[in-house]
N, C-alpha and C positions, 0 to 999 in steps of 0.2 A: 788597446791603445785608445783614451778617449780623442775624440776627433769634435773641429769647431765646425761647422755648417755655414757658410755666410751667405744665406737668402738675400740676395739684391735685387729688388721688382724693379722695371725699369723707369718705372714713373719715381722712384724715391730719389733715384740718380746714385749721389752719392753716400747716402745713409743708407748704412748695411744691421740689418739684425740680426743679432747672432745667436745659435742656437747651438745649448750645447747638446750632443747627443749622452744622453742620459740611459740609454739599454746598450751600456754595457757589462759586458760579464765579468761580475770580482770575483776571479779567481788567483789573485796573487793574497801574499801571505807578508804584506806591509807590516809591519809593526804596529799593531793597533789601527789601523788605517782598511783600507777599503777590504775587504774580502780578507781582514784577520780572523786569526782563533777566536776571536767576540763576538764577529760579525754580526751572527744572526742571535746572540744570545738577549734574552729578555729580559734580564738586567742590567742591561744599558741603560745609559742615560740618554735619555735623545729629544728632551723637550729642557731648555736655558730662560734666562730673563737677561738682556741686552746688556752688553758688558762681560758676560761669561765667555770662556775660549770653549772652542768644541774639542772634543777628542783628537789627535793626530790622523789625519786621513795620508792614507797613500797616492801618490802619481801612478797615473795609468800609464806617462808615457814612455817610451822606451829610454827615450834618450834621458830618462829622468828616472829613469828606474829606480828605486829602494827609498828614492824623497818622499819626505814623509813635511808634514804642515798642518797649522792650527789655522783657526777663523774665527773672529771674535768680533760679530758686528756690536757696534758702540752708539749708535745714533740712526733713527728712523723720522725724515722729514716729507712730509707731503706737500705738495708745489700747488699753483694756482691755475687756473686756464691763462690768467696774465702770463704765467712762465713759460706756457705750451706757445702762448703770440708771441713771443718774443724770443722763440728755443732758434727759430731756423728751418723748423722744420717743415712740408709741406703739408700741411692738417690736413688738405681735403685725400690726400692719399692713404692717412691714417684709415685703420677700421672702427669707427665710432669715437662719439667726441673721448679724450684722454686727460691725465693729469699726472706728472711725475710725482714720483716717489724716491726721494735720495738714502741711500743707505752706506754710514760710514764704517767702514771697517778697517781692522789689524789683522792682519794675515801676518804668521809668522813659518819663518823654514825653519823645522828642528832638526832635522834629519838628512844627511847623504849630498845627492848633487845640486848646484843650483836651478831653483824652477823659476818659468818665465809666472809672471801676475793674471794672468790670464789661465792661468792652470789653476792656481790655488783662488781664482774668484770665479773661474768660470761656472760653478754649480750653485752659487745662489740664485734664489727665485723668491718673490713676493706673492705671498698668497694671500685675499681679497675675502672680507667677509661674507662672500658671494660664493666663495670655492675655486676664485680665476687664479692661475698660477702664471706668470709671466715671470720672462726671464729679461735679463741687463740687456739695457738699448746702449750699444756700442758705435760710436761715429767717429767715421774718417773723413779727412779733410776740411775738417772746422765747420761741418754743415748745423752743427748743431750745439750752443752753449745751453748754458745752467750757473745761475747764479750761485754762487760757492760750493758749486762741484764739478771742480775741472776732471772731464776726462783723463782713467788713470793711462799710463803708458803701458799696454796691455804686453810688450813684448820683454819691457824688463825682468832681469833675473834678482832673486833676491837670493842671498848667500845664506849655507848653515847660521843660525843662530841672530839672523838677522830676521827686523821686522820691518812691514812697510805698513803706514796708514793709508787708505785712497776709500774714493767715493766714488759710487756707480749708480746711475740711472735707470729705476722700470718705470713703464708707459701702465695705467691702470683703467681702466673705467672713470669716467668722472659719476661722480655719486656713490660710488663703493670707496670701503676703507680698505688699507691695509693692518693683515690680522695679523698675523705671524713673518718675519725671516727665515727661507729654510734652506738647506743644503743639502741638495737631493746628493744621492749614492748609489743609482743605479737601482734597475728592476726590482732586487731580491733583498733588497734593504732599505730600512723606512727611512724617511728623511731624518736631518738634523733640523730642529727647528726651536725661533726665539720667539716666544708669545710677546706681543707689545701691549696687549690688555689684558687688566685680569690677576 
């Protein structure tokens, strides 16, 4: 069962960052999805250009068992230090100065039961022409905006056959770029990833 982690250092208060746990073990037999008959095969596809849908990945979670879903980030924007002063957030508690990174996506449910949005987005991560991998800064209680990218409603369920568009927020290095979108899948499988140059 993948499981969410919400680190909350006491000086951030009310912004929580959430981490998702990434070793676990696919051993289920989702339908193309995490720990399928392809899983580890080498002629997978596992590198897109923005716009492309990924493979159907399976849910780890119980109560979600046999759902399966696509991820199709559509738009990669980088923020300003102007946006970090005016996020809300409290900078001196950050680890080194930051700059968002907004990444739009289509999550879609193909498969089985309804899954919450936080299931199907919780495994993107930004990775940094530097090799930094960070994962979605998620905020509760309105501690923290972004210019047209409202926090999604991370508990919403999205129905077979239904899609949702939302935008989520990483925190990057100021002075590094971001290289690639990716969708990590656990230890024993490489990620899914969207080159943005190149």
């Amino acid at each position: 069962m993948r499981k969410w982690n919400r680190a909350v250092p006491a000086a951030l208060g009310a912004l929580a960052l959430t981490v998702t746990l990434v070793g676990c073990t696919d051993t289920d037999d989702a339908k193309g999805g995490k720990g399928g008959k392809n899983a580890g095969s080498s002629e997978e596809k596992k590198t897109f250009r923005l716009g492309e849908r990924s493979p159907s990945q399976g849910s780890m979670r119980a109560d979600e068992e046999g759902a399966t879903y696509t991820v199709t980030p559509t738009r990669v924007e980088t923020g300003t230090k102007a946006d970090m002063d005016h996020s809300g957030l409290d900078l001196n508690q950050l680890p080194g100065p930051k700059v968002p990174v907004h990444v739009w996506s289509t999550l879609t449910h193909t498969e089985g039961r309804p899954m919450r949005i936080r299931e199907m987005a919780g495994d993107l991560v930004i990775r940094t022409d530097q090799g930094e991998r960070t994962e979605a800064l998620l905020v509760w209680m309105g501690e923290a905006t972004w210019k047209n990218c409202p926090e999604p409603d991370s508990e919403k369920k999205v129905g077979e056959g239904k899609s949702e568009k939302i935008c989520t927020t990483f925190l990057i290095t100021r002075g590094t770029e971001p290289e690639a979108v990716e969708l990590t899948r656990g230890w024993y499988k490489e990620p899914l990833e969207w080159v943005l140059k190149g």
